[in-house]
C-alpha positions as CSV (number, residue, x, y, z in Angstrom):
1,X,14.7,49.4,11.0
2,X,13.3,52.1,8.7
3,X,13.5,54.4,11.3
4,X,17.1,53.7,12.4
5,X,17.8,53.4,8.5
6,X,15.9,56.9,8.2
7,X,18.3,58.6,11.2
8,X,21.4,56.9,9.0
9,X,20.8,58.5,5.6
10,X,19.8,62.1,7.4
11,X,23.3,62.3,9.4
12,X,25.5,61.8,7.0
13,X,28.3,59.7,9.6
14,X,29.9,56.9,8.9
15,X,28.0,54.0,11.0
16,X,30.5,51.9,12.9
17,X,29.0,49.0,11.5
18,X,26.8,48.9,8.1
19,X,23.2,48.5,9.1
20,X,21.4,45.7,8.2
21,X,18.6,46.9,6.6
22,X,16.7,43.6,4.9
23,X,13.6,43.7,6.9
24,X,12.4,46.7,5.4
25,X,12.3,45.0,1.5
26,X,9.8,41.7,1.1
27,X,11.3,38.7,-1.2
28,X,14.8,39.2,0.0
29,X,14.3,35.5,0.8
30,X,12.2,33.5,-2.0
31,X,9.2,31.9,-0.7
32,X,10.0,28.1,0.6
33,X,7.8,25.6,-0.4
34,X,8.4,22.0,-1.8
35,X,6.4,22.8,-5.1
36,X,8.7,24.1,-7.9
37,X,7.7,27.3,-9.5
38,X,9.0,28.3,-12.6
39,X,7.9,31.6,-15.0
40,X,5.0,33.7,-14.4
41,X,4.0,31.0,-11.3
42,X,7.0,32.5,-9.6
43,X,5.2,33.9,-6.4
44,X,8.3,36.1,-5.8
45,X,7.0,38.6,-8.2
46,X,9.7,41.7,-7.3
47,X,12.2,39.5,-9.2
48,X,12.7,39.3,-13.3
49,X,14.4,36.7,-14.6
50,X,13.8,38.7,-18.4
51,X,15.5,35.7,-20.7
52,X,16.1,33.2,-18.1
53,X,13.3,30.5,-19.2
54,X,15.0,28.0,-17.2
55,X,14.4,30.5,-13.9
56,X,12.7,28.2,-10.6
57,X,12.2,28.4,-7.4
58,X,12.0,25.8,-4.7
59,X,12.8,25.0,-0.9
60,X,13.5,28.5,-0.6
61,X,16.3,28.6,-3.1
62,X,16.5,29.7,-6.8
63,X,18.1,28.3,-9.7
64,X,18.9,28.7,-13.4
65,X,19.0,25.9,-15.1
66,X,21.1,24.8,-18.6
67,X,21.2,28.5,-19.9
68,X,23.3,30.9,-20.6
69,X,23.6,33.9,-20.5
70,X,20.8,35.2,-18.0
71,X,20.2,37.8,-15.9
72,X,17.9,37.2,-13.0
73,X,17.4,40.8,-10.5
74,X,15.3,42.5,-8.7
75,X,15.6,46.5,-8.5
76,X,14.8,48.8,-5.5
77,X,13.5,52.2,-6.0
78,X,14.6,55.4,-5.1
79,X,17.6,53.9,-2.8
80,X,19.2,57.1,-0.9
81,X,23.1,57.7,-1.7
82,X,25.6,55.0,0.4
83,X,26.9,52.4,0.3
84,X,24.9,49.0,0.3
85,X,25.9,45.3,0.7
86,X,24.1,42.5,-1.1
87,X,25.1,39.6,0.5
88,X,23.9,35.6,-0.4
89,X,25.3,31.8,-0.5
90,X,25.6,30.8,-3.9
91,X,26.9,27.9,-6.2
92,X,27.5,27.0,-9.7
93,X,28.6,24.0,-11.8
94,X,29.7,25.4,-15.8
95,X,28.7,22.3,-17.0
96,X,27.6,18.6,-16.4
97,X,29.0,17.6,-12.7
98,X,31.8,15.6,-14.5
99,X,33.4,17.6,-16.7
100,X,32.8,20.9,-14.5
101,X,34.8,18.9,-11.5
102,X,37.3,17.5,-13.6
103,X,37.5,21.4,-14.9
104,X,38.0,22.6,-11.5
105,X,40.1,20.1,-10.2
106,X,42.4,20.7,-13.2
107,X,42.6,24.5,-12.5
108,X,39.7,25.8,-14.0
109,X,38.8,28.2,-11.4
110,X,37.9,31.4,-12.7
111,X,34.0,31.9,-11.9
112,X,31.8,31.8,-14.5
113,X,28.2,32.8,-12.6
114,X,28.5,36.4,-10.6
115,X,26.5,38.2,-7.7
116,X,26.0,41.5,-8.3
117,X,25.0,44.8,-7.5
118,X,25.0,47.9,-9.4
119,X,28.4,47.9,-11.8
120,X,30.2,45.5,-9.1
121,X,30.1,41.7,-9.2
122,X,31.8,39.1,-6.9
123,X,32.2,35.0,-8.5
124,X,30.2,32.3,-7.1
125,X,31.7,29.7,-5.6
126,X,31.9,26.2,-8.1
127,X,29.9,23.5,-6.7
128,X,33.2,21.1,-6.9
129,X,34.4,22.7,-3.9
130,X,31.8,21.5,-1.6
131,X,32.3,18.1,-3.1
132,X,32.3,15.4,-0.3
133,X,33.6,11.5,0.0
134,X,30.1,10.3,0.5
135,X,26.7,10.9,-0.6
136,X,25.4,10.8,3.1
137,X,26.9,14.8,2.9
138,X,24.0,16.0,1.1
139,X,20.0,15.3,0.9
140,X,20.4,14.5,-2.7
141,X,23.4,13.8,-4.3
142,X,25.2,12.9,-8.0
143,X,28.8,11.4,-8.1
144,X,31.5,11.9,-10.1
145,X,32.2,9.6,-12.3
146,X,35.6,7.4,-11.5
147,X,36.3,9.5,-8.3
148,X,34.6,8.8,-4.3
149,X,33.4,12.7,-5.1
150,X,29.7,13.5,-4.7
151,X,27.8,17.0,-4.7
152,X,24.9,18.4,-3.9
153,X,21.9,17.5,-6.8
154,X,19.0,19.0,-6.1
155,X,17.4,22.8,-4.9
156,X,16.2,20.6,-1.6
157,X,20.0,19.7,-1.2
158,X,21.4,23.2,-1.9
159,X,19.0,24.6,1.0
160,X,20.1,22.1,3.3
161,X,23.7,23.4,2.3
162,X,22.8,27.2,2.4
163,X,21.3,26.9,6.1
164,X,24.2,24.4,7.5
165,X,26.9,26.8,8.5
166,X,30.0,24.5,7.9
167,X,29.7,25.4,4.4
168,X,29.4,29.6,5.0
169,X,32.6,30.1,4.0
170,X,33.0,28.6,0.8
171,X,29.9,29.6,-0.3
172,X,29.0,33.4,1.0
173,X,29.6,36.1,-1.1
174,X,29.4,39.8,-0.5
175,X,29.2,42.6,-3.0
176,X,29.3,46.0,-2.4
177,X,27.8,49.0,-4.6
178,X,27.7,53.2,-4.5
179,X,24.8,55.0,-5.2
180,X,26.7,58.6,-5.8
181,X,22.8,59.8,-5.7
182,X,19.4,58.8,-5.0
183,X,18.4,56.2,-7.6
184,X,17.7,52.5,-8.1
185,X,20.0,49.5,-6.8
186,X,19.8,46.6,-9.0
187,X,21.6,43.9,-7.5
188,X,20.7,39.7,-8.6
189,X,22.5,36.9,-10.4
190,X,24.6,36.8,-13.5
191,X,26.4,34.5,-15.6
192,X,27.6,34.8,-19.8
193,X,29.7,31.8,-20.1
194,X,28.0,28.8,-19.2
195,X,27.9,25.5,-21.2
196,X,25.1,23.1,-21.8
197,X,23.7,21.4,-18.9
198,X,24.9,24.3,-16.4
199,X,23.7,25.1,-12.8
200,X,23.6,28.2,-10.9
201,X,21.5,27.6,-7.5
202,X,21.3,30.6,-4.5
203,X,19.5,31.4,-1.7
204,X,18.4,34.5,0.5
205,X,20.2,38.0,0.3
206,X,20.5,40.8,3.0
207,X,21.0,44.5,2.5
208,X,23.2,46.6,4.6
209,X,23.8,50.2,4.5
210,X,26.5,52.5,5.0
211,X,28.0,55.8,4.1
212,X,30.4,55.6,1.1
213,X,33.9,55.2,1.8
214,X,36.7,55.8,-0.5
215,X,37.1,52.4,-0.6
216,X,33.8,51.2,-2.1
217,X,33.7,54.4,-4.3
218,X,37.1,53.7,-6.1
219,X,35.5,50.0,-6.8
220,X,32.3,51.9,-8.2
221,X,34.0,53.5,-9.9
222,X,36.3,50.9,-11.6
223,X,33.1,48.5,-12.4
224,X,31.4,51.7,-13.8
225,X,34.1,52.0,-16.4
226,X,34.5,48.6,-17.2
227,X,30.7,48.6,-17.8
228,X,30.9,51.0,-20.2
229,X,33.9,50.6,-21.8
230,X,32.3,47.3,-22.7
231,X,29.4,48.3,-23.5
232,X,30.5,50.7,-26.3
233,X,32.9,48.0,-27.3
234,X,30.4,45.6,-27.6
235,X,28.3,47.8,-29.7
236,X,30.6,49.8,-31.6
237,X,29.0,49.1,-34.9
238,X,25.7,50.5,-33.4
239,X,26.6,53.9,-32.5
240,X,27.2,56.8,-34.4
241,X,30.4,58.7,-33.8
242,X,28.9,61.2,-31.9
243,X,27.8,58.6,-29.3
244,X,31.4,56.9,-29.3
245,X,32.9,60.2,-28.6
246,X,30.7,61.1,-26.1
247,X,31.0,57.7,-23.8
248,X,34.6,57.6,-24.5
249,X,35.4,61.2,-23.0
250,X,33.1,60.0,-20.0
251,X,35.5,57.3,-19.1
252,X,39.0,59.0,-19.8
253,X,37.3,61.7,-17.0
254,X,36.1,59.1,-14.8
255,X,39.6,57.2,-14.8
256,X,41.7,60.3,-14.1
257,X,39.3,60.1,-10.7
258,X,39.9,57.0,-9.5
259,X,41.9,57.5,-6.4
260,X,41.1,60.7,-6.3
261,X,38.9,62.7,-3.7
262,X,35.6,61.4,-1.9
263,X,34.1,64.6,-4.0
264,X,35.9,63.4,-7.4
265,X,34.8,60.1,-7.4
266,X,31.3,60.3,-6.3
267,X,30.9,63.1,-9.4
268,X,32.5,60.4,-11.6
269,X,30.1,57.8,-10.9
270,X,27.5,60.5,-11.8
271,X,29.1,60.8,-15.0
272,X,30.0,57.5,-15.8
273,X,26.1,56.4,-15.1
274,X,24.6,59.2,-17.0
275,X,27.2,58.3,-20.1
276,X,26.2,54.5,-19.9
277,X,22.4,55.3,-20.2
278,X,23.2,57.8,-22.8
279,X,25.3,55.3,-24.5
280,X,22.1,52.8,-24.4
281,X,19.9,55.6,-25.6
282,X,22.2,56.4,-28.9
283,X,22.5,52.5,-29.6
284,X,18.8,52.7,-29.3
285,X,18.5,55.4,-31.9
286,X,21.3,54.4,-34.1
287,X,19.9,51.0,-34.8
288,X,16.3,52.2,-35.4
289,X,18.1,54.8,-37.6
290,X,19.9,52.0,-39.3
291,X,16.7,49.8,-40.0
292,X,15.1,52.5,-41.2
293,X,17.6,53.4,-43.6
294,X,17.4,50.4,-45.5
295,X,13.5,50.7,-45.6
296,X,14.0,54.5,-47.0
297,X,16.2,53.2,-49.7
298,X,13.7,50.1,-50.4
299,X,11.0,52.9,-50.5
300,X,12.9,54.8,-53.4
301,X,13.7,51.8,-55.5
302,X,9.8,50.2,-55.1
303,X,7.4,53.6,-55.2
304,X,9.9,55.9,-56.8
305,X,7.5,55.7,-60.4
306,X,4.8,56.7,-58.7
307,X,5.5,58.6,-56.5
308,X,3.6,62.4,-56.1
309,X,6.3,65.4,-56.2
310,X,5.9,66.2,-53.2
311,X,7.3,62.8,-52.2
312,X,10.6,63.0,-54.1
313,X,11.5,66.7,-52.7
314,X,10.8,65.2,-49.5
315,X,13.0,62.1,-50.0
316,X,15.6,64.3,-51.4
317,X,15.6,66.9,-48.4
318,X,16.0,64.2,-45.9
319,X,18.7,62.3,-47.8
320,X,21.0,65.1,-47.8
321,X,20.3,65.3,-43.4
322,X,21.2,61.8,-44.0
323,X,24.8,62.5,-44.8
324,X,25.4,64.3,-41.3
325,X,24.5,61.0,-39.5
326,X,27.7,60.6,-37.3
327,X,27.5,64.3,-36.2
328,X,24.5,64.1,-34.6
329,X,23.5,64.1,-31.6
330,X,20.9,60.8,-29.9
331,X,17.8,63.7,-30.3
332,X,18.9,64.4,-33.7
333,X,18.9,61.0,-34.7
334,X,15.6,60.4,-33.7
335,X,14.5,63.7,-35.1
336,X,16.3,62.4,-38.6
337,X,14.4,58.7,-38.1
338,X,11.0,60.3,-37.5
339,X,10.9,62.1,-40.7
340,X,12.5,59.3,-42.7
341,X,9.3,57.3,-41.6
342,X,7.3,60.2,-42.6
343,X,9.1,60.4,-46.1
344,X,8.5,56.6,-46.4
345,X,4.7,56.7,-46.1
346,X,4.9,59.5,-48.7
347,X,6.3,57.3,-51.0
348,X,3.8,54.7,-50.8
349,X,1.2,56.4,-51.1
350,X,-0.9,55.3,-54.2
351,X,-0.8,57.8,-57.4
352,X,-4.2,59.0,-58.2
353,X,-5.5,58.4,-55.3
354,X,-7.1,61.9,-54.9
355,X,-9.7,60.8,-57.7
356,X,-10.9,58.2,-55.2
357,X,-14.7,58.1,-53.5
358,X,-16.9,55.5,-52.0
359,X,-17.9,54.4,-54.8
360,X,-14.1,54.0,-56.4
361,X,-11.8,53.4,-53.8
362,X,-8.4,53.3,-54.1
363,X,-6.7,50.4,-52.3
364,X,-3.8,51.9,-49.7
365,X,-2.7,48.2,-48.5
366,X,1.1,48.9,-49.9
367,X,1.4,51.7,-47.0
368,X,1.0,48.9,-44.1
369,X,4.5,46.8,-44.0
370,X,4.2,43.3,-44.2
371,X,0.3,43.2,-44.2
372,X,0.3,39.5,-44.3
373,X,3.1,38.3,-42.3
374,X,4.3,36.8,-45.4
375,X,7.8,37.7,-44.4
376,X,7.9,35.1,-42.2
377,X,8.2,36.9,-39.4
378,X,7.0,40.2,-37.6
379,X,9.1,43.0,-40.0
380,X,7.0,46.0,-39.6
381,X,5.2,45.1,-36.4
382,X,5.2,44.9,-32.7
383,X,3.5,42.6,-30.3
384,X,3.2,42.2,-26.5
385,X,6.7,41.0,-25.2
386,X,5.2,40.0,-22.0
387,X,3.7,37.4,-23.9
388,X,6.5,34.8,-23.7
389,X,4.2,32.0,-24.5
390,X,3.8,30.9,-28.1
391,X,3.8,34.0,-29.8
392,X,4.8,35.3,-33.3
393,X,4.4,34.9,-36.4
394,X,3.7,31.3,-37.7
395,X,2.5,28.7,-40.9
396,X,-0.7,28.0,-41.0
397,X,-0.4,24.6,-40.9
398,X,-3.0,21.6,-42.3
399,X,-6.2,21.4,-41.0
400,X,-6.6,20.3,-37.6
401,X,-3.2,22.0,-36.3
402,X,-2.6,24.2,-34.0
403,X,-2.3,27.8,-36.1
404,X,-4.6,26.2,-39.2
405,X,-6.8,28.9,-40.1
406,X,-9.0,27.4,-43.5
407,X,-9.0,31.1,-45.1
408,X,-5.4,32.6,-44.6
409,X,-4.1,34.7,-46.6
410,X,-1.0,33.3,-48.0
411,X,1.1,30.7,-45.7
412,X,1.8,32.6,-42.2
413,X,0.1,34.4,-40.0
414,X,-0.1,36.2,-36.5
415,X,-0.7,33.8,-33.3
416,X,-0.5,35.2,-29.5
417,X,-1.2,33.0,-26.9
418,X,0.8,33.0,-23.1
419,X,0.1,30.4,-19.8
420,X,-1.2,33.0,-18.1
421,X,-3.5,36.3,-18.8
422,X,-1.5,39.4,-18.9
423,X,-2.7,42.5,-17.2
424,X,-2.6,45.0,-20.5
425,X,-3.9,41.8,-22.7
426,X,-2.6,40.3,-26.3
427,X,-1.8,43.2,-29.5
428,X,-0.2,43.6,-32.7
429,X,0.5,46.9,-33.7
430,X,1.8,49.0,-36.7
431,X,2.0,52.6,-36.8
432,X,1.5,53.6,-40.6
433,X,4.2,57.1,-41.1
434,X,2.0,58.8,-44.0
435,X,-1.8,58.9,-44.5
436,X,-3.8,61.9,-46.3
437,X,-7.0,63.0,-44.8
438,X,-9.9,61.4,-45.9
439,X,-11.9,58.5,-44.7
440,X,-10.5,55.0,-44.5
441,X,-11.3,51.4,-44.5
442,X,-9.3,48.9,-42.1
443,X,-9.7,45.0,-43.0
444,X,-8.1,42.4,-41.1
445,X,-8.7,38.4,-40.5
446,X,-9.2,37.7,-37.0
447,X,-9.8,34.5,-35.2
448,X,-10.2,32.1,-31.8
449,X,-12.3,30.2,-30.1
450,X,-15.8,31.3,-30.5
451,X,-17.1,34.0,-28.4
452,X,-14.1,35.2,-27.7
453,X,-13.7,39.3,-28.6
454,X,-10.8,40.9,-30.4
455,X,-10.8,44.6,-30.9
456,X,-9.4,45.8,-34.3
457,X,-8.1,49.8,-34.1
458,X,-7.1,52.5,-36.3
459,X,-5.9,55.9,-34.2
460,X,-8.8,56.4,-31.8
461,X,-11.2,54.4,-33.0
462,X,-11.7,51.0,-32.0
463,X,-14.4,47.9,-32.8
464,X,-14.5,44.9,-31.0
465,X,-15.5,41.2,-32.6
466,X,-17.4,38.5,-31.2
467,X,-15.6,35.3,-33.4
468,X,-18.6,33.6,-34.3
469,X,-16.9,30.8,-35.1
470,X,-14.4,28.1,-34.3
471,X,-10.4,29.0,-34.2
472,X,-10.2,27.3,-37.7
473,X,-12.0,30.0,-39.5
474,X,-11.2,33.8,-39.4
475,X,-13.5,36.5,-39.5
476,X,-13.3,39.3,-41.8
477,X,-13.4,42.2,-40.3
478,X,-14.1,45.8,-41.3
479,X,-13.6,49.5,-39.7
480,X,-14.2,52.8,-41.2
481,X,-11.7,55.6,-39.7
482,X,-11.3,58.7,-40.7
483,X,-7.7,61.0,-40.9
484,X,-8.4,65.2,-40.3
485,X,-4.9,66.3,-41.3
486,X,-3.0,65.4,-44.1
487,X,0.2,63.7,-43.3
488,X,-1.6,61.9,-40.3
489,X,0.1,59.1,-38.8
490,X,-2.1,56.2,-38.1
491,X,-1.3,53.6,-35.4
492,X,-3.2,49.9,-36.6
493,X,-4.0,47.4,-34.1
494,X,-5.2,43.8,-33.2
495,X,-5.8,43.1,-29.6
496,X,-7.9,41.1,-27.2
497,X,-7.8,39.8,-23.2
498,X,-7.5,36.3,-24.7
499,X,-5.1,34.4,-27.3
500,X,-6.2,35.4,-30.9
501,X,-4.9,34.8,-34.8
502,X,-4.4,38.0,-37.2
503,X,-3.8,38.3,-40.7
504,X,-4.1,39.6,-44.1
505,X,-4.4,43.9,-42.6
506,X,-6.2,45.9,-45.7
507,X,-6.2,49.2,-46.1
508,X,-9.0,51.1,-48.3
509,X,-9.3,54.7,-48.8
510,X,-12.5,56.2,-50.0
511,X,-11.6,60.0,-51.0
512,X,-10.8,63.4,-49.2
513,X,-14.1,64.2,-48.2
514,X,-14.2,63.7,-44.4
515,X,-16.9,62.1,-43.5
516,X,-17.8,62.5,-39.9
517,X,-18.9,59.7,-37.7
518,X,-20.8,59.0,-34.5
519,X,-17.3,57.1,-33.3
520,X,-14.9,60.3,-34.5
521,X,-17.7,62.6,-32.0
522,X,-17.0,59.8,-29.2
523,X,-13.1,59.7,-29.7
524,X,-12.7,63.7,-29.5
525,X,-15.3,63.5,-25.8
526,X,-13.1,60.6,-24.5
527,X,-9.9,62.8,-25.3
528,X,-11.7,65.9,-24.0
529,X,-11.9,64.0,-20.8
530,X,-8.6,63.2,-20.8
531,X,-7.0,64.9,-17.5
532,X,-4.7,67.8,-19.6
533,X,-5.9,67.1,-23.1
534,X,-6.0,70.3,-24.8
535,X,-9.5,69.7,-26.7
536,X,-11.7,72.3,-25.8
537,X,-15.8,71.4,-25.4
538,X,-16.0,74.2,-28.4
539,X,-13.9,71.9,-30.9
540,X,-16.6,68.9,-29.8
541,X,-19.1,70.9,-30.5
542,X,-17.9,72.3,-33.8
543,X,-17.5,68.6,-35.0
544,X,-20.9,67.8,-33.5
545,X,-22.1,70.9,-35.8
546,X,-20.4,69.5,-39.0
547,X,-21.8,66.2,-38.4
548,X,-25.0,67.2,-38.1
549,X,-24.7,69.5,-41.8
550,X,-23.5,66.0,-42.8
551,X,-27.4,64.4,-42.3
């Protein structure tokens, strides 16, 4: 099959049939087994099913369950240009079998749940049109109340549907996508409008491939437009003009093309793609710009009586950039946020902090956002995403509960924990915009069971923890970093292989006099040994030199 598929893509010709080419992908069918799988148990691993909690699989079929919306996909790399077919049996109820039959029966019969592939998506058939006079029909079944109606109730009942082919018909759908170039083919299951107690259920899908007809290039096209059309309605408020202008020019050129040469439309859907991720990428940077914003004007109103000089020509510089905000472009706006941040940790820096030493410190805590958590929630932070277990930020609770921790700071505090170990492990991060050089002190509460290690980080240097104690107590841990050029910024970190607690991150600096340390000599040889780091084995050695003038 890859060969034949190979020979396909190299000629160019139209194939008199479209070539099935399924065997060449694993988990095009899910894995049938009488166990339900739900979450990370999922053995079909090539498919994400991103918000879709209620995401199983059993008997070879798949199903979302009482949500809505969800997206679940899978996305294959690197897909030559053509045409390709996703094809699958599929069936959805909106809501509880009652009211979605009566719905149906009474003309509701718009689809609500989709197939898709690329910007083209095809409705799934509602479940009330396989309904049948008896519940012998089905393996299991659920009747509707009042009528002789029954339909399928379970995923063991919707495979015995999918394979028997009396019910092909209603139930196959067929969607067809253009890939103007070589790139990714996302294709899966959709649905936005569900109500409680929904159902979408499907089974296996095959992939054919074909050169791209006029026909399926026109529908590209249309679906790629209507994507972004939406999109930039839907987020309107979260792009700057700029970006509006831009995606809007990119679909009045890509409508004037539908219908219009093989060459026209296949250089649309070029356009219209790279204007939809551009899109994406200005609502990206628009609505960091925006949430930084309203931390630069906190940062004025809080620090502005003590801030240095410096500071407040800084802040003033980049508030008058500020005012060109909807004439920028996506780079510039991130450009604009990056020094905002900088300006920010500026302004919090601590006055008279250059008369601090070790002996009087001056304490920096104010730079780190929400140190504590006592927001309530994770303002100023990031944690692992892939952690979809019971993570965030949380009360501490009475003694004995589950996030109690006898010496928090405050009421809340940091919890990660997921049902399964992830690969790249458990973390809460901050990066700090602003830090002069010197040499610092990083505190944090940590806790979990005992013996379990959490690292606590500050730019390259990191210490792990042994928790010497139970969960219910947190140790208080110390690191001493240092920051070689003023303005530095500073990335902090909590993070372990196993669930952990964090709270109450301190910050302590200890004056300008850079102190060098065993770990700062064994950060700059790790980054030396970085494949195309451009530390030289004469700047380790210079720092070994100062280090040793230091003793």
């Amino acid at each position: 099959v890859q060969k034949a598929f190979d020979a396909a893509v190299a000629s160019g010709e139209a194939l008199d049939t479209d070539l099935d080419i399924t065997a060449i992908y694993p988990q095009m069918a899910y894995t049938y087994s009488a166990s339900a799988y739900s979450g990370s148990s999922v053995p079909d691993k090539e498919w994400q099913y991103g918000s879709a909690s209620n995401f199983k699989t059993q008997y070879g079929t798949a199903e979302v369950w009482n949500q809505s919306p969800f997206t679940v996909s899978r996305t294959l790399k690197d897909m030559p240009a053509g045409k390709y077919t996703i094809t699958t049996k599929a069936y959805y109820r909106s809501t509880n079998n009652n009211d979605n039959y009566n719905e149906y029966m009474g003309g509701g019969t718009d689809p609500k749940a989709f197939v898709f592939a690329g910007n083209v998506k095809a409705g799934i058939a509602n479940v009330a049109e396989i309904a049948a006079d008896n519940a012998e029909a089905f393996v299991s079944a659920s009747q509707i109340e009042g009528v002789e109606a029954y339909v399928p109730s379970n995923q063991e009942s919707a495979h015995a549907v999918f394979e028997d082919e009396a019910y092909t018909e209603k139930l196959q759908r067929s969607v067809s996508t253009v890939l103007a170039e070589t790139g990714d083919l996302t294709f899966g299951v959709t649905a936005d409008e569900l109500q409680s107690d929904s159902w979408v259920v499907w089974y296996s899908f095959t992939l054919t491939y074909n050169v791209a007809d006029d026909d399926a290039l026109s529908e590209e096209l249309q679906g790629a437009v209507e994507v972004l059309t939406e999109y930039v309605e839907a987020n309107s408020e979260s792009m700057n003009a700029w970006g509006s202008n831009e995606a809007n020019t990119a679909v009045e050129t890509a409508e004037a093309a539908i219908d219009g040469s093989t060459e026209e439309m296949t250089e649309a859907i070029k356009t219209v793609n790279a204007a939809l991720a551009a899109a994406q990428a200005n609502v990206a940077a628009y609505s960091t710009y925006l949430t930084t914003q309203d931390k630069f004007d906190t940062a004025i109103n809080d620090f502005q009586e003590g801030a240095s000089e410096q500071a407040l020509e800084a802040y003033a510089e980049v508030a008058d950039k500020m005012e060109g905000i909807d004439d920028m472009t996506t780079e510039e706006i991130e450009a604009l946020t990056t020094e905002m941040n900088r300006v920010i940790g500026m302004m919090k820096i601590p006055a008279g902090y250059e008369e601090a030493t070790e002996e009087n410190p001056v304490d920096f805590t104010q730079v780190i956002e929400n140190n504590s958590f006592e927001t309530g929630d994770l303002t100023g932070w990031t944690r692992n995403d892939k952690a979809t277990g019971d993570t965030g930020v949380k009360e501490s609770g009475a003694e004995g509960t589950t996030y109690y921790v006898s010496n928090v700071d405050g009421t809340y505090l940091f919890n990660t924990w997921n049902g399964s170990a992830l690969d790249d492990g458990y973390w809460v991060t901050q990066t700090i915009g602003y830090l002069p050089s010197g040499v610092y002190e990083l505190s944090a509460l940590l806790a979990s069971d005992q013996g379990n290690v959490i690292t606590l980080s500050a730019g390259n240097l990191a210490t792990e923890f042994a928790m010497p104690t139970d969960k219910a107590t947190a140790l208080d841990t110390t690191i001493t970093f240092t920051v070689q050029t003023e303005g530095e910024s500073v990335e902090i970190k909590a993070s372990s292989k196993t669930w952990f607690k964090a709270d109450n991150f301190r910050l302590t600096y200890l004056g300008a006099s850079v102190r060098i340390t065993v770990s700062d000599i064994t950060a700059l040889i790790d980054e030396y040994l970085m494949e195309g780091s451009s530390v030289t084995i004469t700047d380790v050695t210079n720092l070994i030199d100062k280090y040793l003038s230091q003793q």
